[in-house]
C-alpha positions in Angstrom: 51.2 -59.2 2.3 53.7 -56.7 4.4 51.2 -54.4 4.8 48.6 -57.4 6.8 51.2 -58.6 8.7 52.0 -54.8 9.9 48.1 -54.3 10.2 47.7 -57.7 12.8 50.8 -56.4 14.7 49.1 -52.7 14.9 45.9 -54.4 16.1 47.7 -57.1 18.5 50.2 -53.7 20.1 47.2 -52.3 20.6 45.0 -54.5 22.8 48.5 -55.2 24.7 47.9 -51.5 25.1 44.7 -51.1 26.0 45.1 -54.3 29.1 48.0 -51.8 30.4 45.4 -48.9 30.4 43.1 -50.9 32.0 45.2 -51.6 34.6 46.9 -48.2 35.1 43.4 -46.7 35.7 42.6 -50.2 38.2 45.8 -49.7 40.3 46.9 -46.3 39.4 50.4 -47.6 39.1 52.5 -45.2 37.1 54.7 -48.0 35.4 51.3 -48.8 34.0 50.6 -46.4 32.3 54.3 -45.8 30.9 54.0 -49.4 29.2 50.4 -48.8 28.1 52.1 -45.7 26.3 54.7 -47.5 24.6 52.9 -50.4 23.1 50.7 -47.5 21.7 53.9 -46.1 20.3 54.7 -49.2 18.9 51.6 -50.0 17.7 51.1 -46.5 15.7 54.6 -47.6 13.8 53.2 -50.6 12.5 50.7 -48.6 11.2 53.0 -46.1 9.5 54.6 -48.9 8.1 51.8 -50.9 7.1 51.0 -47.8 5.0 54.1 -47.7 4.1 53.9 -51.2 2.1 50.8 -50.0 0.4 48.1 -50.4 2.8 45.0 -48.2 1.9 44.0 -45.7 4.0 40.4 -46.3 4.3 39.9 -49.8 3.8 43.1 -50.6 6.5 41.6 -48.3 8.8 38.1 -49.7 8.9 39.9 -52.9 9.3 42.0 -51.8 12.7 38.8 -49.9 14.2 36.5 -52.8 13.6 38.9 -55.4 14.9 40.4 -53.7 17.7 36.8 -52.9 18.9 36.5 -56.7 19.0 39.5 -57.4 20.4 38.8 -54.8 23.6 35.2 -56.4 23.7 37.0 -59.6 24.7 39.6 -58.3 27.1 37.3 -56.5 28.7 34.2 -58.9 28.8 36.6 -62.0 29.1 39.2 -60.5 31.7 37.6 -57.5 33.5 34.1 -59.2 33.9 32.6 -56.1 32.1 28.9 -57.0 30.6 26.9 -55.8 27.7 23.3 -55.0 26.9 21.2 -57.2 24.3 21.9 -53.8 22.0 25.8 -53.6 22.5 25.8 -57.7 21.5 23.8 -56.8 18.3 26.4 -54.1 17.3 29.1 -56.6 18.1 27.4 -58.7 15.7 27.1 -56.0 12.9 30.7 -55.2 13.5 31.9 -58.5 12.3 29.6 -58.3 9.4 31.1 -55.4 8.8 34.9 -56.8 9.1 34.1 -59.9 7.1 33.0 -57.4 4.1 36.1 -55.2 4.3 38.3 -58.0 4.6 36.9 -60.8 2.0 
């Protein structure tokens, strides 16, 4: 259960991390950059510990890179405007296949 709730802070640190990127490379704003660099920090010691409590490697990976992928598809089609092609939706689409089989 530990090991979850360490994964879903490693995935939410991250996204907070990657809208910090976004911006640093938007405004070029150095402070930017510095936060986007600490939530990643912070993000990779959830990890740690979520392996810590037990996590597995390969399945707990899968899990982050599948649902951080979705979580950047939203900030950046949601808040950035960014679009995708009929191709990049049905990936989207295979990726949450994929994250409903590794997770139930």
């Amino acid at each position: 259960m530990m090991a979850a709730l360490f994964l879903f802070l490693l995935i939410a640190f991250e996204s907070v991390a990657d809208v910090f990127s976004k911006e640093y490379s938007l405004k070029g704003r150095l402070w930017l950059g510095a936060a986007a660099l600490l939530f990643f920090l912070i993000a990779n010691t959830c990890w740690l510990v979520s392996l810590r409590y037990k996590s597995q490697l390969a399945v707990g990976a899968s899990i982050f890179c599948v649902a951080q992928g979705l979580a950047a598809l939203l900030i950046g089609v949601w808040g950035y405007g960014e679009t995708l092609t009929i191709q990049q939706y049905a990936g989207v689409a295979l990726g949450i296949i994929a994250l409903g089989l590794l997770v139930f």
